[in-house]
C-alpha positions as CSV (number, residue, x, y, z in Angstrom):
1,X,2.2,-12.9,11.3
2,X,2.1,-10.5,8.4
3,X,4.1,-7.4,8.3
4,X,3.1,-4.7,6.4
5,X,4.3,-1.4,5.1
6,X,2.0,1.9,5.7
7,X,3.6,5.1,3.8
8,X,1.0,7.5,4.2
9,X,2.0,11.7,5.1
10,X,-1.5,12.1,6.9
11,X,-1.3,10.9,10.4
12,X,-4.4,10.5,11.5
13,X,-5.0,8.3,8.2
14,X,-1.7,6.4,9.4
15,X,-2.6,5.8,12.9
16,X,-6.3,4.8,11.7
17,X,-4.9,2.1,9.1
18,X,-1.9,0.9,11.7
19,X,-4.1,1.0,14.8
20,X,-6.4,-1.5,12.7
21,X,-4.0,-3.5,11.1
22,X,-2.0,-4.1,14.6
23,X,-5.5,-5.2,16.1
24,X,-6.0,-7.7,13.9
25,X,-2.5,-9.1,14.6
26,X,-0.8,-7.3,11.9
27,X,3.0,-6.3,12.3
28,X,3.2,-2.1,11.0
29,X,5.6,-0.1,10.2
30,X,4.6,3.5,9.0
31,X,6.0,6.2,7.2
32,X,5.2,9.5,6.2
33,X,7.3,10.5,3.7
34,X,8.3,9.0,0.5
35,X,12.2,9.2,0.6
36,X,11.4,7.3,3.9
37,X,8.8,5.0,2.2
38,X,11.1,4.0,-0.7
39,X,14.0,3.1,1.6
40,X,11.9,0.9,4.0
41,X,9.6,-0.8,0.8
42,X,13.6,-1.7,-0.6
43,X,14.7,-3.8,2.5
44,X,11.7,-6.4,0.9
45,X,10.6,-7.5,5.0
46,X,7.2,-6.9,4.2
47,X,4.4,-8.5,3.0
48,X,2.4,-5.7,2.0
49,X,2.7,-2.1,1.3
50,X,-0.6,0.5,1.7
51,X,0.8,3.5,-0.3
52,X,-0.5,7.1,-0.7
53,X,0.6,8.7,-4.2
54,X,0.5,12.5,-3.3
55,X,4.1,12.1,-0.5
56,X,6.1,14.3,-0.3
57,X,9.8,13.8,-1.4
58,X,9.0,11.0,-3.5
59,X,5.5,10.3,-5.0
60,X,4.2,7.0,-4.8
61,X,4.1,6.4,-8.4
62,X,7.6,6.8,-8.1
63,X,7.7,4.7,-5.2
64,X,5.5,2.0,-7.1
65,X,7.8,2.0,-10.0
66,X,10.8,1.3,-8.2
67,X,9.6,-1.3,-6.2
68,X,7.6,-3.5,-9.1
69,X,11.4,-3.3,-10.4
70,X,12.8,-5.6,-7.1
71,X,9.9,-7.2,-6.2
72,X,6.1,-8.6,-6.5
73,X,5.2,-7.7,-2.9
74,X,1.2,-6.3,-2.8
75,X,0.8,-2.6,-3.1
76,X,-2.4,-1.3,-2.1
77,X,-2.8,2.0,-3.0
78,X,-5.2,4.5,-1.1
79,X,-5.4,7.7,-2.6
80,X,-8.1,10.8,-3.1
81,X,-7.7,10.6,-6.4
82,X,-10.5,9.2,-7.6
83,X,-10.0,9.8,-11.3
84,X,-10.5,6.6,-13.6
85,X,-7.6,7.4,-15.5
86,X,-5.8,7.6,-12.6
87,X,-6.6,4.2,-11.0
88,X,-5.7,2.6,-14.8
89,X,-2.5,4.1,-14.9
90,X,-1.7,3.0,-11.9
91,X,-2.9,-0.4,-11.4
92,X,-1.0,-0.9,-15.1
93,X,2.5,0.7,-13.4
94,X,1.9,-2.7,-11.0
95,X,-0.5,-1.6,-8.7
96,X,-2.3,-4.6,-6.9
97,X,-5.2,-2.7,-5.5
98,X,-6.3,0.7,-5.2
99,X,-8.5,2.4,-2.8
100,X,-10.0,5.7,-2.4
101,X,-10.5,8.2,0.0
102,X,-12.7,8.4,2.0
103,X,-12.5,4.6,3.0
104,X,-14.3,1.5,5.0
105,X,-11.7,0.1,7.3
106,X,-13.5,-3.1,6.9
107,X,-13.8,-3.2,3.1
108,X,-9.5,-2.3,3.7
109,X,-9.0,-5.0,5.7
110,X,-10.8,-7.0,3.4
111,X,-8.6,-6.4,0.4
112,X,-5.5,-6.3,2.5
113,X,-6.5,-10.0,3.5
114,X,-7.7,-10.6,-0.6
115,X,-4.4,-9.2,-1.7
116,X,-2.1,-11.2,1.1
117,X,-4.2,-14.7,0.2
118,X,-3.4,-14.2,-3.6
119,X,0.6,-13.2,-2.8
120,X,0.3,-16.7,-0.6
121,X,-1.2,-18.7,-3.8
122,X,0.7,-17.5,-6.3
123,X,-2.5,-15.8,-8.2
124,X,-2.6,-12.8,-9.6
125,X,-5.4,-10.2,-9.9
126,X,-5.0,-7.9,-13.5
């Protein structure tokens, strides 16, 4: 069973993403802050991390950064930015994925299950 890492501020976005993940047999842990988020992504228990950029006490470039510096673990990021800039800057900084808002729970759960099949392998996406 996978566990994955939701650090997301908007709760109704949280619940939505958890609520579907632990459906589908998913283990979920969510946050809503980043200071919160950075100290759960550093204990490395997870598989996968869906991560918002605008948090509040820590953005999640911020959290991104410090994390690709520990670990390879998939970071999804869903964010309203939808700027191509942006997603470039971000998906350079180590970002596996990147997602915006408004999404498709299905075409999320289909790149969480992308993402976790090319952690498993070994392959990388860049």
């Amino acid at each position: 069973m996978h566990h994955v890492l939701i650090i997301e501020d908007n709760k109704d976005v949280n619940l939505m993403l958890a609520e579907m993940l632990t459906n589908e047999g998913y283990m979920v842990q969510s946050v809503y802050n980043g200071k919160t988020g950075i100290e759960e992504a550093k204990t490395l228990s997870y598989d996968l991390i869906l991560l918002d950029i605008m948090l509040p006490y820590k953005s999640g470039e911020a959290i991104l950064q410090e994390v690709r510096e520990i670990s390879d673990i998939p970071i999804i990021i869903i964010s309203a930015r939808q700027m191509i800039k942006t997603k470039i800057d971000l998906l350079k900084l180590g970002a596996d994925d990147y997602i915006t808002k408004p999404f498709d729970l299905g075409e999320v759960m289909a790149r969480i299950e992308t993402n976790l099949r090319q952690s498993k392998t070994g392959n990388t996406c860049t």
